[in-house]
N, C-alpha and C positions, 0 to 999 in steps of 0.2 A: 662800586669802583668800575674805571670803565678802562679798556686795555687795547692798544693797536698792537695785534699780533704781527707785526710787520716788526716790531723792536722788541717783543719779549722773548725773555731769558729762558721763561719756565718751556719745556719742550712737553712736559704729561702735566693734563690736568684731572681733578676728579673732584666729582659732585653729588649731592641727589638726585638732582632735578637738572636735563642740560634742556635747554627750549633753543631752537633752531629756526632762527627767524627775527626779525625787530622790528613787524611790522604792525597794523594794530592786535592782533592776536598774542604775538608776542609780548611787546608792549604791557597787554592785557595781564596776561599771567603774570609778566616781571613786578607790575602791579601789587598784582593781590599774592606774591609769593614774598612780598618786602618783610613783612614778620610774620613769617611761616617757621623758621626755628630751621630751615633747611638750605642749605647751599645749594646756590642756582647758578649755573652756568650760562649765560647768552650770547645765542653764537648769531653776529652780521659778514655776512660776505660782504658788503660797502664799509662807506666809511664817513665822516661828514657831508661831503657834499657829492652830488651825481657824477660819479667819473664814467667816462665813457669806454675804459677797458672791463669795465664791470658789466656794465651795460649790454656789451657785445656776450655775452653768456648766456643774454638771452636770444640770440639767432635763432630762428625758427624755417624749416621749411614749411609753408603752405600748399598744400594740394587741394584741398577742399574751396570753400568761400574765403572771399579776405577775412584776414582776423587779424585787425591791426591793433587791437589791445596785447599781441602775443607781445610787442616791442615797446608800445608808446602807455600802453595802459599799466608796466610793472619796472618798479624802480630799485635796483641793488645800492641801499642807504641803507643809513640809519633811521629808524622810521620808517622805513618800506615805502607804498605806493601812497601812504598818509601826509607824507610830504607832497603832494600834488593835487589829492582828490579832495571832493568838497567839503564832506565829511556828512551823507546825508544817512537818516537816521529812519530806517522803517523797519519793522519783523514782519516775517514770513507769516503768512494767517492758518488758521485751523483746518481749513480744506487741502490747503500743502503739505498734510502730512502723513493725510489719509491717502488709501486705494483708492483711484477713481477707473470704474469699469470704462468709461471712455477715456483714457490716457495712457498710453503704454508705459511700463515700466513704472508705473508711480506706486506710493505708497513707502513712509519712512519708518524704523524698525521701534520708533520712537514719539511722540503725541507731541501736537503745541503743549499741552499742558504740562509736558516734563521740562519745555524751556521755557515759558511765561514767568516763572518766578524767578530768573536772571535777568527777567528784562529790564529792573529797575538798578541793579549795582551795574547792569552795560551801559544803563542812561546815564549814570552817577560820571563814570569811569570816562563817556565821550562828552561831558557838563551839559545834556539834554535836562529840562524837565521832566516831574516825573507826570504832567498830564497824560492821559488818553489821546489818540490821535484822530479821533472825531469828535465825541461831545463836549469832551472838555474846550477843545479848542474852539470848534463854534461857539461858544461861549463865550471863549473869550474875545475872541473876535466880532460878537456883535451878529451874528449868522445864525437864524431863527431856529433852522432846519437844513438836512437835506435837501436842495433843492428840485433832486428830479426822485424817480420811484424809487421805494428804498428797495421792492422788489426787484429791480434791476439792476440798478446802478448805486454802487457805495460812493458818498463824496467825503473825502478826509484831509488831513495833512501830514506830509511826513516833515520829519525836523530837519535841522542842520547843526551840527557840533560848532561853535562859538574857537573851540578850537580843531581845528580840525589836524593841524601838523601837532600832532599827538605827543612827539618828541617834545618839545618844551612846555610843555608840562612835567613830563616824566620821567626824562632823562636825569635833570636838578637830583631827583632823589633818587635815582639810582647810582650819581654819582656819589654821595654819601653812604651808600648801603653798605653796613659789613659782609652781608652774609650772599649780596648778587653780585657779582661781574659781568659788564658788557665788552665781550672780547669781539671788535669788531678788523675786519679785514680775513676775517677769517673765512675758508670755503670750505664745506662740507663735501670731501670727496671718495669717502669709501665708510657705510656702514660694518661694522665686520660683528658677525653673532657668533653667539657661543658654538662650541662644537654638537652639543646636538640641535641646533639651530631654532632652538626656543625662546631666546631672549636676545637682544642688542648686547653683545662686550664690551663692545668700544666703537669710538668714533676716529676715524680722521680725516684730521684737516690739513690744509698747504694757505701760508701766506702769501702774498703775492710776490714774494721771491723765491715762491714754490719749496720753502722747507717747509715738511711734514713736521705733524703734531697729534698728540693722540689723547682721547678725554674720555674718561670711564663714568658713566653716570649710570644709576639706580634708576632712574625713567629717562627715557627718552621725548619730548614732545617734536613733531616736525610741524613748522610753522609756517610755509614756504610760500603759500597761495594754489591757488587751481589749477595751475600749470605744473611748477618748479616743483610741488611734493611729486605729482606722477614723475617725475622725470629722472628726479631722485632714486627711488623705489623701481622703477622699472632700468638703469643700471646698476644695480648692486644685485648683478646675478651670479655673480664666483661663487657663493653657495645655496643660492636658490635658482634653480632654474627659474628663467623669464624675471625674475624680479619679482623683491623682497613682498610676501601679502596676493601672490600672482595664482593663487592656487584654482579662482574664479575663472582665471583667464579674460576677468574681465580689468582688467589694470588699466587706465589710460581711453577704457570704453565710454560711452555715454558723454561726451563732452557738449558743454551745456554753455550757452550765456543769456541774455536779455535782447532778443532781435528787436530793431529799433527801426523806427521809419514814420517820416513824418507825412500825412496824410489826406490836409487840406486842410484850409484856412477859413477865418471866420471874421466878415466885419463886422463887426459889436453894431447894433442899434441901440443900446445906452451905455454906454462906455462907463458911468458909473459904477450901475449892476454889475459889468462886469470885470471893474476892475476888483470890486470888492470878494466875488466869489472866485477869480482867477489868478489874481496877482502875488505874484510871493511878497512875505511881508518879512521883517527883520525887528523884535523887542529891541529894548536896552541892553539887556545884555550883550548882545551880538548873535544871540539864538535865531535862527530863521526857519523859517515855515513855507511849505510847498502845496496849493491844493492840488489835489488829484480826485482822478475818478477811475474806478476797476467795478468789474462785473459782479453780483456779489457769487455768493457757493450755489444756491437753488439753481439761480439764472445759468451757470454756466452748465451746472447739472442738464436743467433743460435744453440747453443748446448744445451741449455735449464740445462745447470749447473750454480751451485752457485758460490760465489765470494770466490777464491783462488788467497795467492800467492808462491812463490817457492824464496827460495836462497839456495846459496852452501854453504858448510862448509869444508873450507881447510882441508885436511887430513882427512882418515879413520879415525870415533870415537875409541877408545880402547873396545866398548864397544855398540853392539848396540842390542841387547835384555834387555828388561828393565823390572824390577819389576814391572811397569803398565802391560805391557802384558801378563809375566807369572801371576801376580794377576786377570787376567779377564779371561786365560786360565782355569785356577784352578776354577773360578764361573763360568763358562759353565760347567765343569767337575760335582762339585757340585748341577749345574742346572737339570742338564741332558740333554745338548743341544748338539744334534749330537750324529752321534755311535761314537762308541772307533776308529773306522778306522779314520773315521772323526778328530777326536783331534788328533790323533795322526800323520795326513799328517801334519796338521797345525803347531805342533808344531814342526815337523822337516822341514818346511817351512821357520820357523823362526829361526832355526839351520842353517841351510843353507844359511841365509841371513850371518848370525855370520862366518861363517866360511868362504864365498865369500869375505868380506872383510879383514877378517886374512890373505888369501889368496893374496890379493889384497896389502896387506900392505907388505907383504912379496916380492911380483916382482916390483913394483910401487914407483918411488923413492918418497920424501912425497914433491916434492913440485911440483909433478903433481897428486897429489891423494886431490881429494871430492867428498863429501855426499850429493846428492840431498835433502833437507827438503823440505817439504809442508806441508804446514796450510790454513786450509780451512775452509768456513763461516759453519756454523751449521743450517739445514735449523729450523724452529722451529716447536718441535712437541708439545702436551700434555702428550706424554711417556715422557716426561722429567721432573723431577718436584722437588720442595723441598718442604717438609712438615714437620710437627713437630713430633719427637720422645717420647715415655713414660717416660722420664730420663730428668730429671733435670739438670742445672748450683747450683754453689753452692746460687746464687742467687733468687733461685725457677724458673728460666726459663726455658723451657722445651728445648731442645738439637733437632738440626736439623736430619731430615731425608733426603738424597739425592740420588734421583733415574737419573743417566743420562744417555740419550742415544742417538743414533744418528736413520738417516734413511737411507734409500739406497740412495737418491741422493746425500749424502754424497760421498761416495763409488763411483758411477757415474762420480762423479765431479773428484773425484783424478784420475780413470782411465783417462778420459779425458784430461784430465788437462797434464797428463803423456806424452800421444801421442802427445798431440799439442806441449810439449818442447820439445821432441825427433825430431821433424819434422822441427822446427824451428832452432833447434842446427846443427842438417846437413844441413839446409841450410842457418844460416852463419859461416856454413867453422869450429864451435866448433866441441870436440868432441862428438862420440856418449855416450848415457846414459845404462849403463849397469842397468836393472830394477831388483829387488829384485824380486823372484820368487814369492813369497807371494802376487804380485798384480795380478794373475790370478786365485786366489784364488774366492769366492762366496762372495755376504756381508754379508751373516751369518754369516761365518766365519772372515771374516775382519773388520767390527763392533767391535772384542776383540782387534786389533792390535792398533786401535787410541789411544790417551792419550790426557787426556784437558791439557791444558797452562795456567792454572793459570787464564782466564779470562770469570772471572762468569758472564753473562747476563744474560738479558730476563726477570726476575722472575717479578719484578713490572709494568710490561708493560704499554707506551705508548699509548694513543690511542685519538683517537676523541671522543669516549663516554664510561661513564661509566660502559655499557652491555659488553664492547669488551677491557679493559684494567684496570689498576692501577689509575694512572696519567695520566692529561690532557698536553696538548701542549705545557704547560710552566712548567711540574711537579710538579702541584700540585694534591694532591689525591683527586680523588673526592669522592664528599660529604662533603670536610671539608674545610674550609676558608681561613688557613693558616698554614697550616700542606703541607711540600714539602720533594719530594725525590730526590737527583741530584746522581746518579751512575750508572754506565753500566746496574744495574740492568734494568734502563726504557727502554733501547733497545727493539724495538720489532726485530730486526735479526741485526748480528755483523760484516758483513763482512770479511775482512779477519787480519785488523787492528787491532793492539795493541789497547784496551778503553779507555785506559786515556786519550788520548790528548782531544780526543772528551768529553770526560765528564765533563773536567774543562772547554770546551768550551758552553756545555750545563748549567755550574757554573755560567759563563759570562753572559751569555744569562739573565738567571733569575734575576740576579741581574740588567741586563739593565731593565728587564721588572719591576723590582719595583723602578727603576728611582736611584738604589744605586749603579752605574758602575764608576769608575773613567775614564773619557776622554782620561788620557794620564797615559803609563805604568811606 
């Protein structure tokens, strides 16, 4: 059943199970909760289509680097941000979850091996395949081998969901479900826990005629994304000091995404070879396929860099200085960070990239002209962080602060990362990579060239104890009974991986752990 709280009658609702959120996580649970035997509540702050008084709740101040996924990478729908994004499909790998003595702050309270066996009902759930994302696929593809050292460099593909607006699929049967409600227009504006403040009592909500409503559920899940859980949690301090889970004092710490930056181009001398090893491809189904390459666990070991990976992008962009850079140009200027000499190599560094490929696109016929991208993990710091703003939602909730930023091994890792494909491209016979000048730049200065991807982690951290994290092992937050967070937010470090697949697989997980998993997809 699906309900616009904006015309309903019922003022108290009460459930098993309320999931908070209608994004893919959401979604996810609502899913596998269809014949669970359990009443589910699902609560959307949106409503069919992107309204822009919705959208204004997510205002953000910035103080740190631009982070323009705070506004344009998260959507208050039905369906969440699935409605927009591509739907691309990779897990986190086995080194992401371990301790790495060169990484700060790494290490999950939790193994690949305890989410691997969800990874096939999250493939089912977003209509991936259930292939391997290297052998099988070369395989199927026609792709002998890895073409460069496997000591080095991994070459693979990640998928893409066939549907990726997740809601029409799923919506249909939940709108026949007896036993789920989708109560959308609904905001989530005040946790309230019981009196010795061990578990969630109640919830309320306000429709957007601001009458309140109140839902008592047996679990809580918050489904919200990497931003909007910390934000949540960190106002609801009328009886938790600092906010709900805040005993770390790390709440809102460690904010993490995928720094992005593209880093020199490459004219093909067989344009065949490499359309075959580089080009995204699309089955019949509508399934599509990404090659990439990332460093592997040894190598990075040895080089004591974080986890990246790198694909090409057919043809010169039209366009590659971007409003993130000159917006982080302009707050250093502001800042007063560096002389004038300083800014101004920089920003004719980045001129220079601009016009290398104008230039490029002019001699270079276009179907031997790409773009090197690389995305790279985020190592986790305390500079990085979300907090709360003196400014209001029209809700009475106070509007996020986001400070993001990187370190030098960030920096580290892309130089790196750079030499070992140059090195590995000449020697299988591709061509050379023409580097963008701007990577012999300082990390002073190249800290402003990154831009996040859309993919908020970190802020609710995972952990083994409640001195060092958010949520425990199975995310739940501790100190509380049945109050849960499932979203990239609990990453304690990201890899170099798209979040989602792994979060609805962390979705699975929890629901196996409360015995509410269905068997068979």
């Amino acid at each position: 059943m699906i309900v616009d709280l904006n015309s309903s009658k019922a003022r108290d609702f009460n459930c098993d199970i309320c999931v908070v959120g209608s994004g893919a996580v959401g979604l996810a649970l609502g899913w596998q909760l269809l014949s669970s035997g359990k009443s589910v509540l699902l609560l959307e702050s949106g409503g069919y289509e992107h309204e822009l008084r919705e959208q204004e709740l997510y205002r953000s101040s910035i103080t740190g680097l631009s982070f323009y996924g705070a506004q344009i990478g998260r959507f208050r729908v039905i369906g969440g941000s699935t409605t927009r994004w591509g739907g691309q499909i990779l897990p986190l790998e086995p080194l992401d979850f371990q301790k790495r003595d060169w990484v700060e702050a790494s290490g999950w309270p939790i193994a690949y091996s305890d989410l691997s066996p969800y990874f096939a009902l999250a493939s089912s759930f977003l209509g991936s395949d259930q292939l391997n994302f290297d052998t099988d696929l070369l395989s199927r593809f026609d792709i002998a081998a890895n073409p460069f050292d496997q000591n080095d460099l991994n070459y693979f593909f990640s998928k893409w969901s066939p549907h990726p607006d997740l809601r029409t699929v799923y919506l249909p049967l939940m709108q026949e479900a007896e036993n789920l409600t989708l109560l959308y227009h609904a905001n989530l504006t005040r946790i309230g826990l019981s009196e010795t403040h061990e578990s969630v009592s109640f919830l309320e909500l306000k429709n957007q005629e601001l009458q309140s409503f109140s839902v008592q559920a047996e679990i809580v899940i918050l489904c919200l994304g990497g931003i909007e859980n910390t934000r949540v949690l960190l106002a609801n301090d009328s009886q938790k000091k600092h906010g709900i889970g805040n005993e770390s004092g790390l709440l809102g710490k460690y904010l993490q995404d995928h720094p992005f930056l593209k880093v020199g181009t490459v004219n093909a001398r067989d344009p065949k070879t490499m359309e075959k090893y580089f080009h995204a491809r699309r089955d019949e189904s509508g399934r599509g396929y990404t090659p990439r390459i990332s460093i592997t666990a040894a190598k990075q070991k040895e080089l004591a860099v974080l986890n990246a990976s790198a694909y090409l992008e057919p043809e010169y962009p039209l366009k590659l200085l971007t409003k993130c850079q000159l917006a982080n140009l302009l707050r250093r200027v502001k800042e007063g960070g560096g002389s004038a000499r300083q800014i101004s190599e920089h920003f004719q560094s980045l001129l220079g990239a601009e016009m290398q490929l104008l230039f490029g696109k002019m001699r270079v016929p276009r179907s031997q002209q790409y773009t090197l991208c690389m995305m790279t993990e985020q190592e986790p710091s305390l500079n990085s962080f979300i907090s709360l703003s003196d400014k209001r939602d029209r809700y009475g909730i106070p509007l996020t602060k986001i400070h993001w930023d990187t370190t030098e091994k960030t920096w580290s890792t892309v130089l790196k990362f750079s030499e070992l494909i140059q090195k590995q491209f000449l020697k299988a016979g591709f061509s050379e990579i023409q580097f963008f000048d701007y990577l012999k730049t300082s990390y002073q200065n190249a800290r402003y060239l990154f831009q996040d991807f859309y993919h908020h982690m970190g802020t609710t951290r995972m952990s083994a104890s409640a001195e060092t994290g958010i949520v425990d092992q199975d995310s739940k937050v501790f100190g509380l009974s049945n109050l849960y967070v499932i979203s990239s937010s609990v990453f304690p470090t990201g890899g170099h991986s798209n979040p989602t697949f792994t979060t609805i697989a962390l979705a699975l997980r929890l629901l196996d752990k409360l015995e509410l998993l269905k068997q068979e997809s």
